[in-house]
N, C-alpha and C positions, 0 to 999 in steps of 0.2 A: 835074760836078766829079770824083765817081769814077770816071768812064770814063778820064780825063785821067791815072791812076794807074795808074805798071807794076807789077805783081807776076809779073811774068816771073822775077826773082834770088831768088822766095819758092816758088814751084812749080814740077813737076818736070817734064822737056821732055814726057815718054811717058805722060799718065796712063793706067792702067787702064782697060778698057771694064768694060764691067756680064757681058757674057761672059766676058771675061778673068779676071774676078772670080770669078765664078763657077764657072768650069774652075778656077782654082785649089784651092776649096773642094774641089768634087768630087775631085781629083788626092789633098788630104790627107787626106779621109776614106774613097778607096777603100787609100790607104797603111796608115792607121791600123789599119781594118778586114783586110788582109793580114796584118798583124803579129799582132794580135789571134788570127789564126784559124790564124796557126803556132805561136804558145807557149798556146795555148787547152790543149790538152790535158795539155802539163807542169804548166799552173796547176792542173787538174785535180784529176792528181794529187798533187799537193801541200795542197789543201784539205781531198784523202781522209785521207791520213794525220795531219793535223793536228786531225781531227776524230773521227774513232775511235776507241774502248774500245781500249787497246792489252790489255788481259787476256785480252778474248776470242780476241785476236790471238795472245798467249802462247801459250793453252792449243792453240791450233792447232795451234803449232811446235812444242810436245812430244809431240804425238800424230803428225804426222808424223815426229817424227824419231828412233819408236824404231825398232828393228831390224826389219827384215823376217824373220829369223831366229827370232822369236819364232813365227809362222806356220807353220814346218816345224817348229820342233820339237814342234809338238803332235802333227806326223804319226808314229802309231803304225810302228812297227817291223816288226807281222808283220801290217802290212796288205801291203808289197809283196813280191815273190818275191823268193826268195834263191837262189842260186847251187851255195850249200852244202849245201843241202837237198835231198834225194833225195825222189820220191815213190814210188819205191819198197822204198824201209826201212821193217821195222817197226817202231812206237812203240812200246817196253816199257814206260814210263811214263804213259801213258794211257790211257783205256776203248777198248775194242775197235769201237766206234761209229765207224762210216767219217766222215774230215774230208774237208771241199769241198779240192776242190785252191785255193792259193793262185794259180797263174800263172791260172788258169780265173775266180777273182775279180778279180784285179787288169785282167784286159780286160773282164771286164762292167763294171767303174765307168768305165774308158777309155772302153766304148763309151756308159756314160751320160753320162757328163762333155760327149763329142762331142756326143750328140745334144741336149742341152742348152746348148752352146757358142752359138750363134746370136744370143741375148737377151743374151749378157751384157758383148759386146764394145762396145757403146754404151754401157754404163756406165762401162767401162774409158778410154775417148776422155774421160770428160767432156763428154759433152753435155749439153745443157743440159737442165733438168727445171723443171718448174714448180713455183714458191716458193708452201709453202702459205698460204691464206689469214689464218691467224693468226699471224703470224711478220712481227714490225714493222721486220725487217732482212734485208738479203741477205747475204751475208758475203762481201767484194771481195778483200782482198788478204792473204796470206796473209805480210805483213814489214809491220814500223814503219818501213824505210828504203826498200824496192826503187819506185823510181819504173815502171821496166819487171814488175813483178808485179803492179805497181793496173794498168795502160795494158793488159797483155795479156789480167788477168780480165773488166777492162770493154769488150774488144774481144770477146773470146770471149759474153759472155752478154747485151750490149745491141747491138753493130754498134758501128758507124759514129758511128750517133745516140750512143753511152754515151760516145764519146770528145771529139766534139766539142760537146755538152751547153754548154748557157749561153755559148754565144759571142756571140748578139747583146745579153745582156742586160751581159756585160762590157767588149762593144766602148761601150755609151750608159753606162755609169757611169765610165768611162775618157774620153770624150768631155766629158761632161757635169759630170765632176768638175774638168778644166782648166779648162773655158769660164768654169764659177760661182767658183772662185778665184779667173782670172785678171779676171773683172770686178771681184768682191769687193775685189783689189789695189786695181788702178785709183782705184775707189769713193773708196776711205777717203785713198787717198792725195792726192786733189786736194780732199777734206774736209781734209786736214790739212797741204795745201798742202806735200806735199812732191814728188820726182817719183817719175814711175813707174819699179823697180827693173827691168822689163824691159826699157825704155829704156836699154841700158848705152853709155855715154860712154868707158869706157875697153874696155881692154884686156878680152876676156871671160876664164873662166877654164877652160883647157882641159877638159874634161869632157863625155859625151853628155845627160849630162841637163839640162834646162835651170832647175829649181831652182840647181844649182849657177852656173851664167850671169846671174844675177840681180845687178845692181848696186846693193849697198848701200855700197861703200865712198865712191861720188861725192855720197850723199846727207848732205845737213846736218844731220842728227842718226841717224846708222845703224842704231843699238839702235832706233830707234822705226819703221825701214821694216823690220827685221827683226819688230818684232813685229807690223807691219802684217803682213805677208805669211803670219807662222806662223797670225792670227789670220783670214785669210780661207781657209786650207787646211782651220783646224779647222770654220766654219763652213759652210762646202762640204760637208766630212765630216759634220756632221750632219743636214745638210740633204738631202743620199742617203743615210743610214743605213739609207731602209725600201726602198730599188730594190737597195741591196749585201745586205740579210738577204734579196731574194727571188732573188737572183743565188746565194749561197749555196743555197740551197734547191735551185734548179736544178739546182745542180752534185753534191749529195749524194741526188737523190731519184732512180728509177730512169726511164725514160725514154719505160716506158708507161705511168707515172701522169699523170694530168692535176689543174691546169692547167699547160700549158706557155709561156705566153705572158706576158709581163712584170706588164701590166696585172692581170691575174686573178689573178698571184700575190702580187702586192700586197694586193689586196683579200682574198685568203684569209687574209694573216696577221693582218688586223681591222682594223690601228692605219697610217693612214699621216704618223706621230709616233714617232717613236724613244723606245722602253721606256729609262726612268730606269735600269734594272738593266745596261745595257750601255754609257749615255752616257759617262760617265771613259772605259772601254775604248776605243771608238769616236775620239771626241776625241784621247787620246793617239796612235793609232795615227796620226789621220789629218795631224797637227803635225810627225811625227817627222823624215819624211824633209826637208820645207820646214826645219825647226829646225836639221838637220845639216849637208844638205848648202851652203845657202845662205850658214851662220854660217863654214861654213870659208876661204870665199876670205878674208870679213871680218878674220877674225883670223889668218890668213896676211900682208891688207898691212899692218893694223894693230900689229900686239905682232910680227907675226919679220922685218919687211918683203921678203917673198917676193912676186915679181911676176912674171906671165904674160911678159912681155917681157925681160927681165934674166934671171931662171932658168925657163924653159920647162920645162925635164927635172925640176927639183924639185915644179913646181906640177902637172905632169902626175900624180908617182908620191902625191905630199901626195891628188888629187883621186881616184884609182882604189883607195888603202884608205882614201879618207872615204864611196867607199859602199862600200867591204867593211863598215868599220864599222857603218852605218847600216842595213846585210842582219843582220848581227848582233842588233842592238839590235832590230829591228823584229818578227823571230820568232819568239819568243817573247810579242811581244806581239797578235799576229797570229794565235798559234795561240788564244789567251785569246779574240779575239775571234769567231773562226769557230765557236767550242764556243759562244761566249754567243750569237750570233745563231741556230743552231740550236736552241738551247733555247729561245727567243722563237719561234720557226716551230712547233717540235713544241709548242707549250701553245697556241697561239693558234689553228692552221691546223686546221680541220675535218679529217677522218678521208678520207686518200688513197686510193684504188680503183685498181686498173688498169681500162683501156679496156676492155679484151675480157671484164670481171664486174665488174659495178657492186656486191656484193655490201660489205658496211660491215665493216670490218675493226677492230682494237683502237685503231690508232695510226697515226702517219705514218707510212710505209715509205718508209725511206732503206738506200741501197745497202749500209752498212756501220752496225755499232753504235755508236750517239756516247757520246762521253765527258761526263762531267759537266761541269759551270760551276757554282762556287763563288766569286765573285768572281776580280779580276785575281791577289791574293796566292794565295788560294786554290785555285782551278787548278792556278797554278804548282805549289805548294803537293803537290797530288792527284797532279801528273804525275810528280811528281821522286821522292814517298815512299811511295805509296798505290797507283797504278792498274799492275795488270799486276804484271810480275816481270823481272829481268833477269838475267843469267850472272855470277857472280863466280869471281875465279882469285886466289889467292893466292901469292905467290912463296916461293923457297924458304927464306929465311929467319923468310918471315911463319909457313912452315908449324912454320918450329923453335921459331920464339917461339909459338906456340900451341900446340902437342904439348906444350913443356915448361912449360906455363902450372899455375897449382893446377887445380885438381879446382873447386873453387868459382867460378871465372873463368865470366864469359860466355863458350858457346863460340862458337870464330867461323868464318865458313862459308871451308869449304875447295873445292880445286879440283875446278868441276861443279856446285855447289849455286846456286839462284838466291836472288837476295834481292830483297823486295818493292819494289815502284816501276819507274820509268825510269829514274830518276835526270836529271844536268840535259840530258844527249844527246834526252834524252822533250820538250825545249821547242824544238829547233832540227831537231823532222820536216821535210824536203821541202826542206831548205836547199842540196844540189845542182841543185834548179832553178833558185834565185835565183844560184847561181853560175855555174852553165854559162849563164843570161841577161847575168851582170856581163863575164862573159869575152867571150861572142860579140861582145857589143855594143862592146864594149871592141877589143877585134878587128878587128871590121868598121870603126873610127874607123883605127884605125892602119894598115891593109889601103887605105882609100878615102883619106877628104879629109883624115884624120888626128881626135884626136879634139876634139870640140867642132866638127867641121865638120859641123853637122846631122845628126846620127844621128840617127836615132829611137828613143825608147823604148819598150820591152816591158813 
């Protein structure tokens, strides 16, 4: 009797082979991993400077940037020959005790200085020297902002390896973070009998990311598939909490320390359970982008009735500053997190060695000085008012109203002085990578199939 039955008008004329299938896989995971292993080193650097004591970093840039001039004028005057000086005048002002001729010293130090010149030009190059054993940091980049300053000192003193560091362990938590969402979605939604939001029915909504493409507005109660979906992002995110704090680690520790391998860094940091002390952090982060970008088509067709079909140009430019937005908001919470996960590695993870002297050292050796973690407010908090120092200028009227201030007035710093903290520029380090990513990606959609036509994400 069931044979007797078409479902010829219910299936599709071409199914898939099990090869086919298969080649497909392989195609998006050698795509993925491509992508991965060309924005691997901007991510890099962006996790450096989000992680860093910016103070130590200060006190660098004042010492480089005082004058070279202080240097020569230490040099004594009548150390070199003058012009004006006759050596054969006599001194009536001084003991009759014959002086060494000056041109006659000025070449013996010439010709010391030469013969000593050999050793010293390899220190001049900056090459590299080896970091003492007790010194629990290397010290990378000599700015809070230059993405090309962290990229060139980690080229210059690791290779290759210092740059392209933690690629595979961010290609499988990027992998592995869609797959457990997007099951997690699914899961709950056919629990809750609603449908699946990546299943869209309508019209999708211009944009490369595919959160933003998620269909909640066809769904029968949409508030509840959006919180399905923010609630399987967050659960995903806690669920790799302990492969993202070892992925961190990778990317901050130097490149001949060992373990370098996912698994073993795991188990170095003890727990594979996500520390209570960074969960909130963690969880927020990992909701943010599903919460934004997802909610905005919603309330585009809902409350303004903006629609991908009727205004394209609207919904295009509404979709490319809701992740500007969404880069914004995320950075600051993003830096809170990379500082809490490295405090979780450096209290947990036994005492790092390089390869070539197993010899036990103080602490973990990461490439640069970390910043503190005092909670998400707290942080913030340390970065804005507390950690480092920053340049103040004051304009010309600020300087009149100050000059002519009482005597009693707090004084207030004038142009050149620094004042304590980052201030809030200290929470949005590294935010040129997230941009030159929003642009290209952004780009390459309007360059090719236009955007939402399958881009891929970085």
């Amino acid at each position: 009797m069931l044979s007797e039955l078409d479902y010829s008008e219910y299936l599709l004329d071409a199914s898939p082979s099990v090869l086919e299938v298969v080649k497909g896989l392989l195609d998006q995971g050698l795509w993925k991993y491509t992508s991965v292993l060309m924005a691997q080193p901007f991510d890099l650097a962006k996790v450096v400077l989000q992680v860093q004591d910016a103070g130590d970093v200060n006190d660098e840039e004042e010492e480089s940037e005082k004058p070279r001039s202080n240097a020569t004028s230490r040099t004594k005057p009548y150390d070199l020959p003058s012009d004006d000086s006759d050596d054969d005048s006599q001194s009536y002002f001084t003991s009759t005790a014959p002086r060494p001729n000056p041109s006659r010293r000025a070449r013996r130090q010439y010709t010391s200085s030469r013969s000593t010149s050999p050793s010293t030009p390899r220190s001049r190059r900056g090459a590299r020297s080896p970091q003492p054993q007790n010194q629990a940091y290397a010290k990378v980049p000599l700015s809070t902002s230059s993405i090309t300053a962290v990229l060139s000192r980690l080229w210059r003193e690791e290779g290759a390896w210092g740059v392209w560091k933690g690629t595979n362990s961010t290609f499988w938590h990027s992998v592995l973070f869609s797959t457990i969402s997007s099951f997690l979605r699914s899961f709950l939604c056919a629990i809750l009998a609603l449908p699946d939001p990546a299943h869209a029915t309508v019209a999708s909504f211009p944009s490369p990311s595919s959160l933003a493409r998620l269909d909640l507005f066809s769904s029968p109660s949409p508030l509840l598939s959006l919180l399905v979906s923010v609630s399987a992002a967050g659960i995903a995110g806690l669920a790799l909490a302990p492969l993202d704090i070892a992925r961190t680690k990778l990317l901050l520790t130097p490149s001949t320390n060992g373990p370098r391998s996912i698994l073993p860094t795991i188990r170095s940091i003890g727990s594979w359970v996500l520390p209570l002390s960074i969960a909130p952090v963690t969880f927020l982060h990992s909701i943010l982008p599903t919460l934004i970008l997802a909610s905005t088509p919603l309330v585009l067709r809902s409350r303004l009735g903006i629609d991908p079909l009727t205004t394209p140009t609207a919904c295009t430019a509404v979709a490319f500053f809701s992740q500007a937005a969404e880069l914004g908001i995320r950075l600051p919470i993003e830096t809170v997190l990379r500082r809490g996960q490295m405090a979780i590695a450096k209290d947990t993870s036994p005492p790092s060695t390089p390869r070539s002297s197993r010899s036990a050292s103080s602490s973990l050796q990461t490439t640069v000085k970390l910043g503190r973690y005092k909670g998400l407010f707290g942080t913030m908090y340390h970065i804005v008012n507390q950690e480092g120092s920053r340049k103040v200028s004051l304009s010309a009227s600020s300087l009149a109203r100050s000059t002519g201030a009482a005597s009693t007035a707090k004084p207030q710093p004038t142009k050149g002085q620094r004042r304590k903290g980052q201030g809030l520029e200290g929470l949005w380090r590294g935010w040129r990578v997230g941009a030159w990513g929003l642009l290209g990606i952004w780009g390459a959609g309007l360059v090719g199939s236009g955007p939402g036509g399958g881009g891929s994400e970085f």
